[in-house]
DRENPA-3360 file (N, C-alpha, C; in nm, 2 decimals, always signed):
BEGIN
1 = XXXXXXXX = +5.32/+1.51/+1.96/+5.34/+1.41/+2.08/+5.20/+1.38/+2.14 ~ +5.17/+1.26/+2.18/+5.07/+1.22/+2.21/+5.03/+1.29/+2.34 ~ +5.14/+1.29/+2.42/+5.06/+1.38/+2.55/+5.08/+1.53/+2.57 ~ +5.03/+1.63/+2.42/+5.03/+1.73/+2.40/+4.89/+1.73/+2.33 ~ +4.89/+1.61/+2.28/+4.72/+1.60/+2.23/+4.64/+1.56/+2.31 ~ +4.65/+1.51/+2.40/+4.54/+1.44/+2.48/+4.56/+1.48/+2.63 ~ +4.68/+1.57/+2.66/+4.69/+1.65/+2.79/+4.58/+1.68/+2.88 ~ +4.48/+1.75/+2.78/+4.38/+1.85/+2.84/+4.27/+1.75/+2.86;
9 = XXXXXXXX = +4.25/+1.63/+2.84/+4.22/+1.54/+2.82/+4.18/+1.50/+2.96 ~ +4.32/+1.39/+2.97/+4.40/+1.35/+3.07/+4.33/+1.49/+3.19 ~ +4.35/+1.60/+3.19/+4.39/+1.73/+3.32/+4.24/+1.71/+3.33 ~ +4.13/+1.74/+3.26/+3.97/+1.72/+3.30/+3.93/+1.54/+3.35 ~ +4.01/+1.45/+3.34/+3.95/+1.33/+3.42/+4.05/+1.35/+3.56 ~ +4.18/+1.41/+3.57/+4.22/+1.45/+3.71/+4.11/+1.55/+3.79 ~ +4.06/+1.66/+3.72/+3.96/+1.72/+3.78/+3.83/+1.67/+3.84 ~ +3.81/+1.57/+3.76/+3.67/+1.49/+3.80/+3.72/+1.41/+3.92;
17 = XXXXXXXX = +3.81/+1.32/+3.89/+3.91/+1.21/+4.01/+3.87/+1.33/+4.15 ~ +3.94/+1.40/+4.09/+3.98/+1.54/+4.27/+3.85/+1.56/+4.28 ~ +3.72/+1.61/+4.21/+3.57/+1.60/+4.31/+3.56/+1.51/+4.33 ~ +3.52/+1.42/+4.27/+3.45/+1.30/+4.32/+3.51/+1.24/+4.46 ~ +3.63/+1.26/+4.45/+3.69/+1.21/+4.60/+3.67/+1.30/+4.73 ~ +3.66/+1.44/+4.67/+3.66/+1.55/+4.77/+3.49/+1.49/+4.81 ~ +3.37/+1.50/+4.74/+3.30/+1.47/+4.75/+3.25/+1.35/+4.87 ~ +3.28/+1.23/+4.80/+3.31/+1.10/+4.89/+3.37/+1.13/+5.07;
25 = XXXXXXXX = +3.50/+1.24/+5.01/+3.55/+1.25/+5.19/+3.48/+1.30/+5.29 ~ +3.40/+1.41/+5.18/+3.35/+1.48/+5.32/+3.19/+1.37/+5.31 ~ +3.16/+1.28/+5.25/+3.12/+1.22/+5.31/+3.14/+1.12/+5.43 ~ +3.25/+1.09/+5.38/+3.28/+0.99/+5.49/+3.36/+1.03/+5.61 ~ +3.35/+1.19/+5.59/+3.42/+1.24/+5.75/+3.29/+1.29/+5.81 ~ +3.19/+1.33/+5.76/+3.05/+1.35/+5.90/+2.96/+1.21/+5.88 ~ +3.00/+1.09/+5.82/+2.96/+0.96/+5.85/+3.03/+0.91/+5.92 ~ +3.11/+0.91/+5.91/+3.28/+0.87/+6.00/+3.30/+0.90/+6.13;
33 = XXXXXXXX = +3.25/+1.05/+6.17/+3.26/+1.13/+6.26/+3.16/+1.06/+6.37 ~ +3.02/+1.04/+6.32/+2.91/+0.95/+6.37/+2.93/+0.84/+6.44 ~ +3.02/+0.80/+6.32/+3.01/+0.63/+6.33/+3.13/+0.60/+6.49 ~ +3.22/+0.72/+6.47/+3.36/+0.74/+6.58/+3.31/+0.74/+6.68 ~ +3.13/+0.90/+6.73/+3.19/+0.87/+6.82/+3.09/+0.80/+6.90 ~ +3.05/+0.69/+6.81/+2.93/+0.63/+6.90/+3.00/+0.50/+6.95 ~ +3.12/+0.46/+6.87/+3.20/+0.40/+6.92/+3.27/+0.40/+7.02 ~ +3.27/+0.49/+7.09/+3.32/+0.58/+7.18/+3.21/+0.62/+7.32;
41 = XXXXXXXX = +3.09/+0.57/+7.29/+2.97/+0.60/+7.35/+2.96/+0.52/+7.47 ~ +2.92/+0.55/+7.62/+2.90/+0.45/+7.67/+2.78/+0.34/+7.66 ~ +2.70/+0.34/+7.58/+2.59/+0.28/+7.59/+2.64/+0.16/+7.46 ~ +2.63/+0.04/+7.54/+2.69/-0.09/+7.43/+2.66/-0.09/+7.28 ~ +2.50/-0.12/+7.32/+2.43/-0.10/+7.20/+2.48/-0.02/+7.08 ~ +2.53/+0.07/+7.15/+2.58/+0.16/+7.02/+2.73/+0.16/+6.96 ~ +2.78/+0.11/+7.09/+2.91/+0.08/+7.04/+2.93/-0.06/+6.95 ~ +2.81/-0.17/+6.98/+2.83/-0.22/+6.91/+2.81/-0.23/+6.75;
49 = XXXXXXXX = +2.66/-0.14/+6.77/+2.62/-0.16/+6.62/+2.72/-0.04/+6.51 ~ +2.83/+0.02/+6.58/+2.91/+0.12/+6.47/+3.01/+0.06/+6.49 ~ +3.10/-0.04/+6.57/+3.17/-0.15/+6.52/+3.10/-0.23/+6.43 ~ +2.99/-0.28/+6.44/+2.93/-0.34/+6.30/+2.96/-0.32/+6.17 ~ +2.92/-0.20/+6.19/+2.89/-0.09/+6.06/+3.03/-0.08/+6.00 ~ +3.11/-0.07/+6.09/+3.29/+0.03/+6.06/+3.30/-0.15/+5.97 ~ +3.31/-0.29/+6.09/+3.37/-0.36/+5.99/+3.29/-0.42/+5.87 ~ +3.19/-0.41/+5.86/+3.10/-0.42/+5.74/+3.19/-0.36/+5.61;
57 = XXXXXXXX = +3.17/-0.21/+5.64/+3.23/-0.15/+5.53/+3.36/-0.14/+5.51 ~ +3.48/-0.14/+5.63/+3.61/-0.15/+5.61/+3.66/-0.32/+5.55 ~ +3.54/-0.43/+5.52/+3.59/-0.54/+5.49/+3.56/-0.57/+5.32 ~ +3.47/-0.50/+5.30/+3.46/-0.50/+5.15/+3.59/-0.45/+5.07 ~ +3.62/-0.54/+4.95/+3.68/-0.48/+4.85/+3.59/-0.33/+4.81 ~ +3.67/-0.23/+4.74/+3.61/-0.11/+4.66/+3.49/-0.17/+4.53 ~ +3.54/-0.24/+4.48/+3.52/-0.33/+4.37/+3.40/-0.37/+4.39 ~ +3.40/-0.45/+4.52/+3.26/-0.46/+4.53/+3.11/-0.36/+4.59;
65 = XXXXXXXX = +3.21/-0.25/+4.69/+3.13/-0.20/+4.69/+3.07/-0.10/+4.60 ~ +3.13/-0.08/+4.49/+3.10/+0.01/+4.34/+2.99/-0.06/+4.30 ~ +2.99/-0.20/+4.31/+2.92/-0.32/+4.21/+2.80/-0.30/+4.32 ~ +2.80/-0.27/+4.43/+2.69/-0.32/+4.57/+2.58/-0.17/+4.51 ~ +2.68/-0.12/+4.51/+2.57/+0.08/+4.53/+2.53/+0.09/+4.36 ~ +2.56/+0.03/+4.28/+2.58/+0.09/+4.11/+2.45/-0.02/+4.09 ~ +2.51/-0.16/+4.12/+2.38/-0.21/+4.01/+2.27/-0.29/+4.20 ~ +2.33/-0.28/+4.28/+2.28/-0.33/+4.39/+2.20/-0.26/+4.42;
73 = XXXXXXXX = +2.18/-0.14/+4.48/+2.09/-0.01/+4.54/+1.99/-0.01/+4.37 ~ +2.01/+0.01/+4.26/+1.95/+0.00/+4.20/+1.84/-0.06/+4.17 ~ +1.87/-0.18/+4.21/+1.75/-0.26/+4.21/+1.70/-0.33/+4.33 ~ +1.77/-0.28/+4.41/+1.70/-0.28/+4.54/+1.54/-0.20/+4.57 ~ +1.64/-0.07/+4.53/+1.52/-0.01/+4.55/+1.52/+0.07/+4.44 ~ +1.50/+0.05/+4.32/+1.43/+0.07/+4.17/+1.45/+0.25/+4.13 ~ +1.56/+0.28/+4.19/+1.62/+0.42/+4.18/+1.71/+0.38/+4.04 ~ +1.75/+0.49/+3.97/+1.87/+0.55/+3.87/+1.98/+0.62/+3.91;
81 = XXXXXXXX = +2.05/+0.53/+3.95/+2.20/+0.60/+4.00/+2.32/+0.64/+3.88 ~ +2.35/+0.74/+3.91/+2.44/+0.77/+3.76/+2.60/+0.74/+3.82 ~ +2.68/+0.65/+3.76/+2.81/+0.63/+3.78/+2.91/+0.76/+3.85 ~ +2.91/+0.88/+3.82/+2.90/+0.99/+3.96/+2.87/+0.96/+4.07 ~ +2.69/+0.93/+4.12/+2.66/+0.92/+4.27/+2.72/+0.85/+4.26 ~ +2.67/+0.70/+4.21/+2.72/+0.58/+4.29/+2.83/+0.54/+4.32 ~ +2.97/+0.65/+4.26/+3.10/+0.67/+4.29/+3.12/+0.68/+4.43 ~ +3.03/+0.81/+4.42/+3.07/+0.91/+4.54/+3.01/+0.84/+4.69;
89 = XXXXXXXX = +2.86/+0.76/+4.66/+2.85/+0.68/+4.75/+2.93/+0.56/+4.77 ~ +2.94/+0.51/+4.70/+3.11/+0.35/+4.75/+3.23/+0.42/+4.80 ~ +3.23/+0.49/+4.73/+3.36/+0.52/+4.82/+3.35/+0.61/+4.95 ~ +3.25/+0.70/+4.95/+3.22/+0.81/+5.08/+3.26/+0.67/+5.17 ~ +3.11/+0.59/+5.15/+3.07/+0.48/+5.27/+3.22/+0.38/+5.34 ~ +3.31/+0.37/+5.21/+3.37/+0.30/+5.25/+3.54/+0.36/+5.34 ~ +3.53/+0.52/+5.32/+3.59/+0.58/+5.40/+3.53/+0.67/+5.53 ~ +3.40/+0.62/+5.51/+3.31/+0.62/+5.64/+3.40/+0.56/+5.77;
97 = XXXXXXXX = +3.41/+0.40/+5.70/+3.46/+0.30/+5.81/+3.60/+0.30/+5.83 ~ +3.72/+0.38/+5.76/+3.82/+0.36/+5.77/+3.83/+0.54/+5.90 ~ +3.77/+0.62/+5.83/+3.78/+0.76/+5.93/+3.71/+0.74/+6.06 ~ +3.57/+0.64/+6.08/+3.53/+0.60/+6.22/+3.66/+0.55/+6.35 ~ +3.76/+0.49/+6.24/+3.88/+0.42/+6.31/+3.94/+0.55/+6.34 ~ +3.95/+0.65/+6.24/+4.10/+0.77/+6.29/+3.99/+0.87/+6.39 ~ +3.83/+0.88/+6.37/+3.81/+0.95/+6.48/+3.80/+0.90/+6.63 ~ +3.73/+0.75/+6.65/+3.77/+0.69/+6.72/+3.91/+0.64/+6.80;
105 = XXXXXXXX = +4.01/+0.65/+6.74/+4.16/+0.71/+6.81/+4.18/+0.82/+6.87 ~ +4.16/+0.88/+6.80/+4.18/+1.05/+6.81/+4.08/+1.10/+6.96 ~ +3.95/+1.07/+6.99/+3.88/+1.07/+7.08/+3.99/+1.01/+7.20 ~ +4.02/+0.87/+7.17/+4.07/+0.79/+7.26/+4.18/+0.82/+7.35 ~ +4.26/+0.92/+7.28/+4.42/+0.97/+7.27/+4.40/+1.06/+7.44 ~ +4.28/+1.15/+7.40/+4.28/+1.21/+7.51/+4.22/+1.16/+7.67 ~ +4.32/+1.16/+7.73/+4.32/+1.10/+7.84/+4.25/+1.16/+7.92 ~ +4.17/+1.08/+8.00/+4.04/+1.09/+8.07/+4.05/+1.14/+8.19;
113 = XXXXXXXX = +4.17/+1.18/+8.19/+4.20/+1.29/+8.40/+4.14/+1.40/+8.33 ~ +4.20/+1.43/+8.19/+4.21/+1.61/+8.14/+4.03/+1.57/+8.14 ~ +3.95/+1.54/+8.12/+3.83/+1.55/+8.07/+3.74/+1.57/+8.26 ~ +3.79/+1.49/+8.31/+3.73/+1.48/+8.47/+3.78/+1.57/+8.53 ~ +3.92/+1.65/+8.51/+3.96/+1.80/+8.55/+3.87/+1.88/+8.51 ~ +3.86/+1.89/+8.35/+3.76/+2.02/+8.32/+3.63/+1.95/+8.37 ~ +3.53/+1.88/+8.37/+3.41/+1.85/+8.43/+3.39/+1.84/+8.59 ~ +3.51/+1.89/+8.69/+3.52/+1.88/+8.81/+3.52/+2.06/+8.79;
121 = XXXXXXXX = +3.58/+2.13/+8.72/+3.59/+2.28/+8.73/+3.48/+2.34/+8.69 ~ +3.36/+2.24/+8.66/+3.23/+2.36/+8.63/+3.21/+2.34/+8.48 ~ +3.31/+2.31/+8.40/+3.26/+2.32/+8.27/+3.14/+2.23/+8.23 ~ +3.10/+2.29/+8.11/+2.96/+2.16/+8.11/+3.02/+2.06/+7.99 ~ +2.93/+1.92/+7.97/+2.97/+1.87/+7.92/+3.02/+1.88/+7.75 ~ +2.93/+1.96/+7.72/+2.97/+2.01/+7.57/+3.02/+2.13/+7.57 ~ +3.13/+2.17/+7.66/+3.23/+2.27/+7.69/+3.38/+2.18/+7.69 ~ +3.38/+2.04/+7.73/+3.46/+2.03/+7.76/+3.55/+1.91/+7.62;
129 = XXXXXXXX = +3.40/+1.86/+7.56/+3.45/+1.83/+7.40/+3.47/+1.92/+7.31 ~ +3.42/+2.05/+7.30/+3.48/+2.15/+7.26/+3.58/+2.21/+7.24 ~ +3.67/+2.27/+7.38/+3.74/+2.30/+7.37/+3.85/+2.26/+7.48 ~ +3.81/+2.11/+7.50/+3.99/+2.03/+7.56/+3.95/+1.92/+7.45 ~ +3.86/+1.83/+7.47/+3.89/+1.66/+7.39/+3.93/+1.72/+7.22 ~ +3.82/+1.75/+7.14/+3.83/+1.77/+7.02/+3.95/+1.87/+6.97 ~ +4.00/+1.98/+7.00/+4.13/+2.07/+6.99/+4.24/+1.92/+6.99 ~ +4.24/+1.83/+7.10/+4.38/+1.77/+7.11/+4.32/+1.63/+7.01;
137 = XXXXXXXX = +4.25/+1.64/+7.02/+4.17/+1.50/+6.90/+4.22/+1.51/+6.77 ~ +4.18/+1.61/+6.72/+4.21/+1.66/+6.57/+4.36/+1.60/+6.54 ~ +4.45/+1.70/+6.65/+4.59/+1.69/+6.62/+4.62/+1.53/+6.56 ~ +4.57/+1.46/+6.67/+4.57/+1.28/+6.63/+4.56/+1.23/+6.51 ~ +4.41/+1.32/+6.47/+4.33/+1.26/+6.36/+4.36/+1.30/+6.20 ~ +4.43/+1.40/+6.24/+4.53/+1.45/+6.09/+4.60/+1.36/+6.00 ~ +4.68/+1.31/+6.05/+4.77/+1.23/+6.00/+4.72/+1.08/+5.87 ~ +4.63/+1.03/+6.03/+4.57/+0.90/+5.92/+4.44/+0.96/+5.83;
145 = XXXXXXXX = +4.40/+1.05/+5.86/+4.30/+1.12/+5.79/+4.33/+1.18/+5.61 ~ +4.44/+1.19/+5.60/+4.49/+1.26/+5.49/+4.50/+1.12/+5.46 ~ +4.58/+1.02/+5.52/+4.57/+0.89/+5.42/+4.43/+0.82/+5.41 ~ +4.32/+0.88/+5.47/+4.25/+0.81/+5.38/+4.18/+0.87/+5.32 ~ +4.22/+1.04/+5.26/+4.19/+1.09/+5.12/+4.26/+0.99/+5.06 ~ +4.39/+0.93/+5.06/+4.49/+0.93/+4.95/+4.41/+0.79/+4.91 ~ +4.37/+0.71/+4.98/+4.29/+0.59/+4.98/+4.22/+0.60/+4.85 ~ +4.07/+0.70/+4.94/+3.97/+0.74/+4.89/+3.99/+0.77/+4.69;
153 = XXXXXXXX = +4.15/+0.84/+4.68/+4.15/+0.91/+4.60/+4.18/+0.82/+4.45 ~ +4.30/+0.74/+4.52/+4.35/+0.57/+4.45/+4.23/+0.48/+4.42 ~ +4.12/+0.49/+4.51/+4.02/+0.38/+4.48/+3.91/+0.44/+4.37 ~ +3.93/+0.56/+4.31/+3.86/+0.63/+4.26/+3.88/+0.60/+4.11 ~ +4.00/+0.53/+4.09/+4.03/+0.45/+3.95/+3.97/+0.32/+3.93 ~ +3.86/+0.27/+4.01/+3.83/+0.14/+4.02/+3.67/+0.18/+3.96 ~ +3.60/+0.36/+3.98/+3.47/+0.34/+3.96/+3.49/+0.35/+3.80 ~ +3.60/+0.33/+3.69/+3.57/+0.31/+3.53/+3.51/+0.18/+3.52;
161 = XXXXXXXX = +3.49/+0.08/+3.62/+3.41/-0.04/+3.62/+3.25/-0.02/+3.64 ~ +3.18/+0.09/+3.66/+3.09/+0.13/+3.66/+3.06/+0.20/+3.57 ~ +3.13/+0.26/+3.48/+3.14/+0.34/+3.35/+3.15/+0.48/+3.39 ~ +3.22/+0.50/+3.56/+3.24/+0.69/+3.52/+3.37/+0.70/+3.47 ~ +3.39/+0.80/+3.36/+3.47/+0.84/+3.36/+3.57/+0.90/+3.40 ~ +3.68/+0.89/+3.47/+3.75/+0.97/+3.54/+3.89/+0.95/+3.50 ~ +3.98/+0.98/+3.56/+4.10/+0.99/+3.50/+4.21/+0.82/+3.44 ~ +4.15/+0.75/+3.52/+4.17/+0.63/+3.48/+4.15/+0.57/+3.35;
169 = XXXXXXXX = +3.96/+0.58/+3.37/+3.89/+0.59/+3.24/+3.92/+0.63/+3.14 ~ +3.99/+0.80/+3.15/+4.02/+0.87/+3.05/+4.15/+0.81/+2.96 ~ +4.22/+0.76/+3.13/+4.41/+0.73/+2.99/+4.32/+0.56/+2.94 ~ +4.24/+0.51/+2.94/+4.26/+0.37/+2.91/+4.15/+0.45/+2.74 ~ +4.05/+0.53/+2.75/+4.02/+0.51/+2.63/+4.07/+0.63/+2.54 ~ +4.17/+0.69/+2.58/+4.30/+0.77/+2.48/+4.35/+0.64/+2.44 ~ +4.40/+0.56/+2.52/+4.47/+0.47/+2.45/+4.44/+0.37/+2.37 ~ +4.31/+0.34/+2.37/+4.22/+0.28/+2.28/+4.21/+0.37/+2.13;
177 = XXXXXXXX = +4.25/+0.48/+2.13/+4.24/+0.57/+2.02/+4.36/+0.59/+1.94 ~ +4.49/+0.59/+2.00/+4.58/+0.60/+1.94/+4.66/+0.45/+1.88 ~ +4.76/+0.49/+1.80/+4.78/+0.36/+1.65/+4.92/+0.31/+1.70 ~ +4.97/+0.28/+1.80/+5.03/+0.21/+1.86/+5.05/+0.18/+2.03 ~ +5.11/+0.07/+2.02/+5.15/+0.02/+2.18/+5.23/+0.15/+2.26 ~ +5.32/+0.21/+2.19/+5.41/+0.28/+2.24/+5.35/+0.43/+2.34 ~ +5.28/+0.44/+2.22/+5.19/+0.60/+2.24/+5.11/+0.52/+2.36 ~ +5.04/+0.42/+2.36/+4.94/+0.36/+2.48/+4.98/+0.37/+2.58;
185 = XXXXXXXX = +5.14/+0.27/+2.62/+5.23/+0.25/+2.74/+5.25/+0.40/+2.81 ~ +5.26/+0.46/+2.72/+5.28/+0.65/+2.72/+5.18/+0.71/+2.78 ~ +5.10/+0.71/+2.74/+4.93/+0.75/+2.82/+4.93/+0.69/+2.99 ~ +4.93/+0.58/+2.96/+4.94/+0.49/+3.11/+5.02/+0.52/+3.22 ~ +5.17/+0.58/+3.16/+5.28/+0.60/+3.26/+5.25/+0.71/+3.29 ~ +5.17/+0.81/+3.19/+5.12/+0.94/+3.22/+5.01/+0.97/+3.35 ~ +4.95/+0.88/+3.33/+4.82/+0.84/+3.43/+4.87/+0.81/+3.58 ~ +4.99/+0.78/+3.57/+5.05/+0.70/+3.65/+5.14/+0.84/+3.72;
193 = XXXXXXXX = +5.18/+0.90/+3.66/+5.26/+1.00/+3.70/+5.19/+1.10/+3.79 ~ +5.07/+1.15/+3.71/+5.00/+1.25/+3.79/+4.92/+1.17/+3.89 ~ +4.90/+1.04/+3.94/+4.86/+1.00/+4.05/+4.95/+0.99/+4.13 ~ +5.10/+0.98/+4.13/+5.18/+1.00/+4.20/+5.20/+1.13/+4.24 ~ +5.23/+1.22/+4.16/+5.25/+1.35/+4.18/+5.14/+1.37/+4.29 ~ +5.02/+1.39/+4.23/+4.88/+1.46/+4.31/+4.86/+1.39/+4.47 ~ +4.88/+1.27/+4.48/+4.89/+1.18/+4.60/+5.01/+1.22/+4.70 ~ +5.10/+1.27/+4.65/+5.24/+1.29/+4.71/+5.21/+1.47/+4.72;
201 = XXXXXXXX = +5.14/+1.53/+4.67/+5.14/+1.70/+4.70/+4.99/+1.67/+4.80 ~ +4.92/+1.55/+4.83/+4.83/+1.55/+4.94/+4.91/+1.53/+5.02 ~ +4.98/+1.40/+5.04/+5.09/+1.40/+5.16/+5.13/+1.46/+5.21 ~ +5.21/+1.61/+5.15/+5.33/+1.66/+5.20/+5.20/+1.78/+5.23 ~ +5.08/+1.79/+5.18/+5.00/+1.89/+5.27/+4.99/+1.87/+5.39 ~ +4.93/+1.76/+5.42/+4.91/+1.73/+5.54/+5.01/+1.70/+5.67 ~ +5.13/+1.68/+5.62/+5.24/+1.66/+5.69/+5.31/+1.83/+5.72 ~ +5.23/+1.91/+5.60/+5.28/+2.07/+5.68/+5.20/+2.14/+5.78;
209 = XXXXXXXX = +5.00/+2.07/+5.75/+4.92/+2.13/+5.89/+4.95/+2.04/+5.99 ~ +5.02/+1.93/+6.00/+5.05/+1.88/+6.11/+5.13/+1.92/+6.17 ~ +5.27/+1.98/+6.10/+5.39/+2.04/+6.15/+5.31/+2.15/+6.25 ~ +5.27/+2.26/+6.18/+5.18/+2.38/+6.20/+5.12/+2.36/+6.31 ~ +5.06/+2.26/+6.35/+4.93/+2.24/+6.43/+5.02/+2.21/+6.55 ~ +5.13/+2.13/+6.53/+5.18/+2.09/+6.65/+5.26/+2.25/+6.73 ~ +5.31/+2.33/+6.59/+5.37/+2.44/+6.60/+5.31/+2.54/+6.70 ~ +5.22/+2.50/+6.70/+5.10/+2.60/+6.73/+5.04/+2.56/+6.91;
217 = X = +5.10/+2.47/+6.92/+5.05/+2.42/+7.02/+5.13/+2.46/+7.17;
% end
């Protein structure tokens, strides 16, 4: 059976898919994290230029930004980026601007008496983002934050247009190898399967530390 031969195949471009995105997130959650809370900042200037930034990169297609970092940064500035980085940069950057939004809520959520209570009781100011704003921030920021691994993780089938291989890549050139349509369609729905499965056991993670978190509370 074709997906007994090419299983192991298929399970090493899942494993590449899952770094490369893990990679990318935690880029784009201490870029994101930046971009939130200057958003968030009183000084204009700043809030403007990371609204800039957020919709810059939240307005590109993936597509293009693969094409922007792969052959753009390339010859911008006359570097060799290997379809890896330049994965891991387009997509980090572009869930940069989508997590600036969930940390920017999440900041927001917390209402500004609890923050003028604890700064009227003596606490100092980086006592009081510690441990009142950011503790009830997180809780916020959970939710859309897992969806934009799941984002991150779906847009990660778009860098085979740059030539990495990853699990996309992998079912389209199995199926380029095997001697009929049937066996192909088969590969594809396979591909298709474990990005549902793996996307749907991210989900239902994050919907159990949110349970937990609120549990906890």
């Amino acid at each position: 059976m074709i997906l007994i031969e090419y299983g192991g195949a298929l399970l090493r471009g899942l494993g590449i898919t899952l770094w490369v995105s893990c990679l990318a997130l935690i880029l784009a959650a201490v870029v994101g994290a930046l971009i939130g809370i200057a958003r968030t900042s009183k000084f204009m200037s700043l809030r403007v230029a990371a609204t800039a930034y957020t919709e810059f990169f939240r307005s590109l297609p993936t597509l293009v930004m693969l094409f922007f970092v792969f052959y753009g940064l390339t010859a911008a500035f006359n570097i060799n980026l290997s379809p890896f980085v330049a994965a891991t940069i387009a997509l980090g950057l572009e869930g940069s601007a989508l997590m600036s939004e969930v940390v920017r809520g999440g900041l927001q959520s917390v209402g500004k008496g609890q923050k003028e209570a604890a700064l009227s009781s003596g606490m100092p100011v980086w006592q009081v983002e510690l441990y009142v704003v950011w503790p009830q921030a997180i809780r916020v920021m959970l939710p859309p934050a897992v969806g934009v691994y799941v984002s991150t993780l779906k847009g990660s089938a778009l860098a085979s247009s740059i030539g990495f291989v990853e699990l996309m890549q992998t079912g389209l050139l199995v199926r380029e190898r095997v001697q009929n349509d049937y066996d192909g369609f088969t590969v594809l729905i396979a591909v298709a399967v474990i990005y549902t499965i793996v996307n749907y056991a991210i989900s239902q993670a994050g919907a159990h530390i949110e349970r937990k978190s609120n549990y906890a509370q």
